[in-house]
C-alpha positions, 0 to 999 in steps of 0.5 A: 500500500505504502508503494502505491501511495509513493508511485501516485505521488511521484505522477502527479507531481511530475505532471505538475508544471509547477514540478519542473520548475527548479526543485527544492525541499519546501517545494516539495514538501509543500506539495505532499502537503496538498496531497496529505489534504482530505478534501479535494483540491485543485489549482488552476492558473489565469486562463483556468487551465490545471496546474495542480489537482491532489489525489482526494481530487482524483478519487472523489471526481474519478467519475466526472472524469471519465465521463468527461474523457480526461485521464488523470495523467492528463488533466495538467492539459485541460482547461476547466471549460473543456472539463465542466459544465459553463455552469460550474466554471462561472463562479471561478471565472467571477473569481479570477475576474474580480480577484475576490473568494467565494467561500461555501460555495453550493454547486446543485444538480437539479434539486440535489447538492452536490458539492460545496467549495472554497475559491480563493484567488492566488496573487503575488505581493504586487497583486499580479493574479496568478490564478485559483484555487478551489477546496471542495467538499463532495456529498458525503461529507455533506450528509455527514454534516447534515446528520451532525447538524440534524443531532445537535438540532434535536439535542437543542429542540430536547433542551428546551422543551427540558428547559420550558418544562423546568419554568413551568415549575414553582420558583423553589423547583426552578432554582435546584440546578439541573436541567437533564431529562431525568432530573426534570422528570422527578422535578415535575412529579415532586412540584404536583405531590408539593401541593398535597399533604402526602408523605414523601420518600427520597431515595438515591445515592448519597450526595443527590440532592435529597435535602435541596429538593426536600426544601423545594417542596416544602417552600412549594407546599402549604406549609411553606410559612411554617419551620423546616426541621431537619433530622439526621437519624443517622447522627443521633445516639439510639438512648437520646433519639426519643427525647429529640424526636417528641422532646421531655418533661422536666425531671424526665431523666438525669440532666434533663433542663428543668423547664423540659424541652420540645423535640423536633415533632414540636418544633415542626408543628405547622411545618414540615419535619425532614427525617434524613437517614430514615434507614437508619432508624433502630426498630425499637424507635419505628414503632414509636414513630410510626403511631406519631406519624399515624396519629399525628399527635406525640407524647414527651418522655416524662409526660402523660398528656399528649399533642396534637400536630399538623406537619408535612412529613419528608424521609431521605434515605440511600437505602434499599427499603423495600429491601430492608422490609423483607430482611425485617430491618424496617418496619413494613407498616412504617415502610407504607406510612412514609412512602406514600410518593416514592422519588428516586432522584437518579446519580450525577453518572445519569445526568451527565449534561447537569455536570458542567451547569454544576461545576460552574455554579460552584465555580461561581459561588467560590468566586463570589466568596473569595474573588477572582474570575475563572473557567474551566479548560474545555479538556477539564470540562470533558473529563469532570463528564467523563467520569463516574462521579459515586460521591455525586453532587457532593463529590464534585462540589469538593473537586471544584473547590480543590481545583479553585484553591490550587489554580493559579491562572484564570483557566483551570488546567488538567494540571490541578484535577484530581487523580481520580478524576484525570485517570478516569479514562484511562481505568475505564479503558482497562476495565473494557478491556478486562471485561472479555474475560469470561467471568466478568461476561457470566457476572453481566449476563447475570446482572442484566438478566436480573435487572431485566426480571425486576423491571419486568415485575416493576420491582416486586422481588417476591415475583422475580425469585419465583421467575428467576427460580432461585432461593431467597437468600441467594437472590439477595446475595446477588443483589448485594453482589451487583449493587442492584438494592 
């Protein structure tokens, strides 16, 4: 093949009139230049006669050629009029005339485009004409362009109707960052149940969003006057969770203040209560809270009076409660209380378009905090969505905030990325690679297989074991092993 090329080059430019003038390295490289070109190009003096065509010229207009009886070898002999239609020599005949480009130049056959060209007049510094030269671009090139134009097109109609969709929503909801298509889906869903006094569930991976969207519908709701109380059961002791959630009398227990004190339930009267980290809550406190949540009315330890409550309910959580329900980790009766609208808000990996929006947004804050104007590279930008994010949000957040302190010019570089994220592509090249092994093909046969059974059953586990005919410890066993929970 190499041989090939070298003969092809070594004809056309011996053909070439220009070839025979006093020869000298530039020259010649310049014309292997021309040739390395992928569009066609050809040159053509004063008089439109040849001097140069490349061979992308020849093998993408080899049939215009022949039809109109020139050989290649031939071609430096021929005037364009002598090859062309009077139609496609006009605009390179107004060119030389008027010494001035045509650029995007469209040449039709009937109603069908066929090829578009540059013509761009060659003169001496004294403004002597010395002819033209013409780049052109054949029609698959243009249908390769159309189809991107097309793509590009359809993502834009896409997000706008996201974008419309999104200023539809209440001003709460329009203000979380984000406009993918997935993350839109669950903005809308939780717009409609704001207006409403049902429990909410949040689920998803740690660092989605929960508590952002659990202010979004309470400053929705019509609880919006009242308090927002947060609680993260995670991060109170088990001993003193009763006391913070419905509060104590004086004299309740050692310590206690001798006025006693409200808990949280009181505290959200006319509000909304946001119990984050619901599944981690011990099962001697569910049943407790359960008839709270039931009844709408608490007792404080120490007391014997009960009070009644209005709040609007809203649990967080990144576990697998269905799951936990069938183990006997969690209190089904409880599990049915707080999930009556379940929204699961999808990881920042599925709303990959959310992530520069996010990064700048940051970016931003911490300029506004601290000064300073800067962007992101486009190789960074790149890699921030390249890579899988299993901190999410608040993970990127915490990199943004790295590569702002380290920085020192006003682009952000590669040079300040976290490994992680610079060697993103690099470990998932390895890891495709690794995945011909045969284990790893069964391990993915088998996790999509069931998947695939779940979103058949529209995730009703019971139904899947008895499809996938395998015991119920092994199918939880496997759903630990694939991350499915």
């Amino acid at each position: 093949m190499a041989q090939e090329h070298q003969q092809e080059y070594s004809y056309r430019f011996q053909d070439s009139p220009l070839w025979h003038q006093p020869r000298d390295r530039s020259r010649e490289m310049l014309f292997r230049a021309l040739d390395a070109i992928e569009e066609p190009v050809i040159i053509v003096d004063r008089d439109t006669r040849v001097v140069y065509v490349n061979s992308s010229y020849l093998r993408t207009f080899s049939a215009n050629l022949s039809a109109a009886g020139v050989r290649p070898e031939e071609i430096t002999s021929y005037k364009l009029t002598e090859m062309k239609d009077q139609t496609d020599v006009l605009p390179i005949l107004d060119v030389l005339e008027r010494q001035r480009p045509k650029l995007k130049y469209y040449s039709l056959c009937g109603d069908v485009l066929t090829t578009f060209s540059d013509i761009i007049p060659l003169k001496l510094e004294e403004d002597e004409l010395l002819g033209a030269v013409i780049l052109s671009r054949d029609t698959a090139q243009i249908a390769q362009m159309n189809h991107e134009m097309n793509r590009y097109r359809t993502l834009a109609d896409e997000l706008r109707r996201e974008l419309d969709a999104k200023t539809q929503l209440p001003l709460p909801f329009r203000s979380v960052i984000g406009s993918s298509r997935a993350f839109v889906a669950v903005l809308r869903t939780a717009a409609q149940v704001a207006r409403s006094n049902a429990a909410v569930c949040l689920t998803g991976e740690s660092g989605t969003g929960k508590e952002v969207l659990a202010k979004a519908i309470h400053y929705s709701s019509p609880y919006a006057g009242g308090p927002l109380i947060k609680v993260n059961c995670a991060a109170i002791p088990e001993t003193l969770l009763e006391s913070e959630l419905f509060g104590y009398e004086k004299g309740a227990f050692t310590g206690a203040k001798a006025t006693g004190n409200p808990g949280k339930f009181e505290l959200a009267n006319g509000g909304t209560l946001f119990l984050d980290e619901i599944g981690e809550m011990p099962m001697s406190m569910q049943v407790k809270l359960l008839r709270a949540l039931q009844e709408h009315e608490i007792t404080r330890v120490g007391a014997t009076r009960t009070i009644k409550l209005d709040f609007r309910l809203i649990t967080a959580t990144n576990r697998d409660l269905e799951a936990m329900v069938e183990e006997g980790t969690f209190r089904e009766d409880l599990y049915y209380r707080i999930s009556v609208i379940p929204l699961n808000l999808p990881p920042l990996r599925e709303r990959r378009s959310d992530i520069p929006v996010l990064a700048n947004h940051f970016l931003q804050e911490l300029q506004e905090q601290y000064g300073g104007d800067r962007s992101f590279s486009s190789a960074v930008t790149e890699l921030l969505c390249d890579y899988t994010w299993p901190g999410n949000i608040r993970e990127l957040k915490n990199c943004v905030e790295r590569m702002s302190v380290l920085s020192t010019d006003e682009i952000i570089s590669t040079e300040v990325l976290p490994h992680q994220v610079a060697d993103c592509r690099n470990r998932r090249s390895k890891k495709n690679a690794e995945n011909y092994r045969l284990q790893d093909i069964l391990e993915k046969t088998e996790r999509d297989t069931i998947q695939a059974v779940l979103s058949l059953t529209g995730g009703n586990k019971a139904r899947a074991i008895e499809i996938l005919g395998i015991s119920k410890r092994n199918f939880y066993m496997k759903l630990d092993k694939y991350n499915l929970r």
